[in-house]
MARFIGU-884329 format. One line per 3 residues: number of its first residue (from 1); their letters; for each residue x, y negated, z of C-alpha. Coordinates in steps of 0.25 Angstrom, whole numbers, plus 5000, padded with zeros to 4 digits. Each point is the difference from the previous one (the first is absolute). Layout:
BEGIN
NUM	A	X/Y/Z ~ ...
***
This chain:
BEGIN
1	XXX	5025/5049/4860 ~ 4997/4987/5005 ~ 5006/4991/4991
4	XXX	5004/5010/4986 ~ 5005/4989/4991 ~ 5011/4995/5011
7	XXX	5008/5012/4994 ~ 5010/4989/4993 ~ 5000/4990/5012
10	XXX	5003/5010/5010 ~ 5012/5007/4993 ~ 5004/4986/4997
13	XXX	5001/4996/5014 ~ 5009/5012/5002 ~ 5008/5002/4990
16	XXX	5003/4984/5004 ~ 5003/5002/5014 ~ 5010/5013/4997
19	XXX	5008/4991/4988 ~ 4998/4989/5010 ~ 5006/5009/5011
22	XXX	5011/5006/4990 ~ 5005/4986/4996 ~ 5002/4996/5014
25	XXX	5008/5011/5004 ~ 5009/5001/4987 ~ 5004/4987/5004
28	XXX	5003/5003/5015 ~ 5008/5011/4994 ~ 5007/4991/4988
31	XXX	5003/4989/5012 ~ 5006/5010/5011 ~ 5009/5008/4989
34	XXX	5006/4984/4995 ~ 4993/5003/4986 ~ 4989/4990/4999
37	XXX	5004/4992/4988 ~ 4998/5002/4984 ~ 5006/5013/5000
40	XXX	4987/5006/5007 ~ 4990/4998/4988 ~ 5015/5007/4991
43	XXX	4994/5013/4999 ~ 4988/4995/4995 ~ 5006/4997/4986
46	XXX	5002/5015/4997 ~ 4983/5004/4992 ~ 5003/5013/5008
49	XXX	5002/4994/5014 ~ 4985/4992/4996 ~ 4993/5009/4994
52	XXX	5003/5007/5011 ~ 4996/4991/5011 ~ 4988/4995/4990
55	XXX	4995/5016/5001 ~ 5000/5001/5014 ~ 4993/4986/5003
58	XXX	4990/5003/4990 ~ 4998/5017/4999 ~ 5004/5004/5011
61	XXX	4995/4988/5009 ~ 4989/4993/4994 ~ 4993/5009/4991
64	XXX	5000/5010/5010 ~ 4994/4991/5011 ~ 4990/4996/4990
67	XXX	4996/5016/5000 ~ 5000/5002/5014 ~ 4993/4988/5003
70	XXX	4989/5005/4991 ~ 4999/5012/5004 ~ 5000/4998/5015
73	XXX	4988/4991/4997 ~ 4990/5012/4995 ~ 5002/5009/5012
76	XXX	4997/4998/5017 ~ 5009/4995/5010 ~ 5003/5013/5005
79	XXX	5004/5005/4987 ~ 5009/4990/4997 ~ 5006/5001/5013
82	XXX	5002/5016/4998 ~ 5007/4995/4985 ~ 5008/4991/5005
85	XXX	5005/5009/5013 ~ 5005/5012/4991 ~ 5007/4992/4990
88	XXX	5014/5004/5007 ~ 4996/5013/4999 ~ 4997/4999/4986
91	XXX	5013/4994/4999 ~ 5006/5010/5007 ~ 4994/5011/4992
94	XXX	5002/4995/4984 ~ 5014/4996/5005 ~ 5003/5014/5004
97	XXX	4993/5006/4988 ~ 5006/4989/4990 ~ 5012/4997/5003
100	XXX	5004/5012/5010 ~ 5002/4992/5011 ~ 5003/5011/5013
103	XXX	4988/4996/5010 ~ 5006/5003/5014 ~ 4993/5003/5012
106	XXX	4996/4986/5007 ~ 4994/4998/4984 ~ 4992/5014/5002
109	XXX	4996/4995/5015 ~ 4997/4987/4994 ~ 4991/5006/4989
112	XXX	4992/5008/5009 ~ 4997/4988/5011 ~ 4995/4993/4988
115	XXX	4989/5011/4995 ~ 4998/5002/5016 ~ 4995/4985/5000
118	XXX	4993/5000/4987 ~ 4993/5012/5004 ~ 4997/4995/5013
121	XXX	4995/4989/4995 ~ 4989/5006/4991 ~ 4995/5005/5009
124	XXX	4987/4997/5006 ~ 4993/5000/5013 ~ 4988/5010/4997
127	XXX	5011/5007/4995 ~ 5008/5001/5012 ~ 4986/5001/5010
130	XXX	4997/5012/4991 ~ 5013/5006/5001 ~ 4999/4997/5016
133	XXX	4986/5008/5002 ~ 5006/5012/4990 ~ 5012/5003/5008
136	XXX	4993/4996/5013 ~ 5010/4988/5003 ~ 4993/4991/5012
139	X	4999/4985/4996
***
């Protein structure tokens, strides 16, 4: 809320320090399995192979960075945090629902710490003094 046209700067910053994160470990990678040489960039010659690549950097990445970033702009702290914490679970949740992925039952134990904390966390102190003085619980 503070600064709302840093949307672009921000989501530059760190869509640059993943690439620049990726780079340095396919390179690790390329030099530890002997391949770091011309046939590296190879794949890249097939449009397939970088439109593919081109689609992840910029819609799946950036674009959707963009989004967020805007977006966690207009709301508190607190509500971004509570976003930001259940995203495994909505993960979880359209994975199992779109794709039929099996969720077993560390990913249901999981789940429900995640809402515990959430719920936990929205709640307030008058709320809980209230609560205290209702069901006669000494401070």
């Amino acid at each position: 809320r503070k600064f709302p046209t840093q949307t672009l700067p921000i989501t530059a910053v760190q869509v640059a320090g993943a690439g620049s994160i990726s780079l340095v470990w396919m390179l690790y990678e390329a030099s530890q399995s002997g391949h770091l040489d011309a046939s590296l960039l190879e794949p890249l010659k097939d449009p397939k192979v970088a439109g593919a690549i081109g689609y992840l950097g910029v819609i799946t990445t950036a674009v959707t960075r963009i989004g967020e970033t805007k977006a966690l702009g207009s709301v508190s702290s607190g509500d971004a945090s509570i976003l930001m914490t259940t995203e495994p679970l909505w993960a979880a949740v359209f994975g199992s629902l779109l794709m039929g992925e099996n969720l077993g039952i560390s990913a249901w134990i999981g789940g429900g710490l995640i809402l515990a904390a959430c719920l936990v966390n929205t709640i307030d102190d008058a709320q809980v003094q209230e609560w205290k003085l209702k069901f006669g619980i000494a401070s």
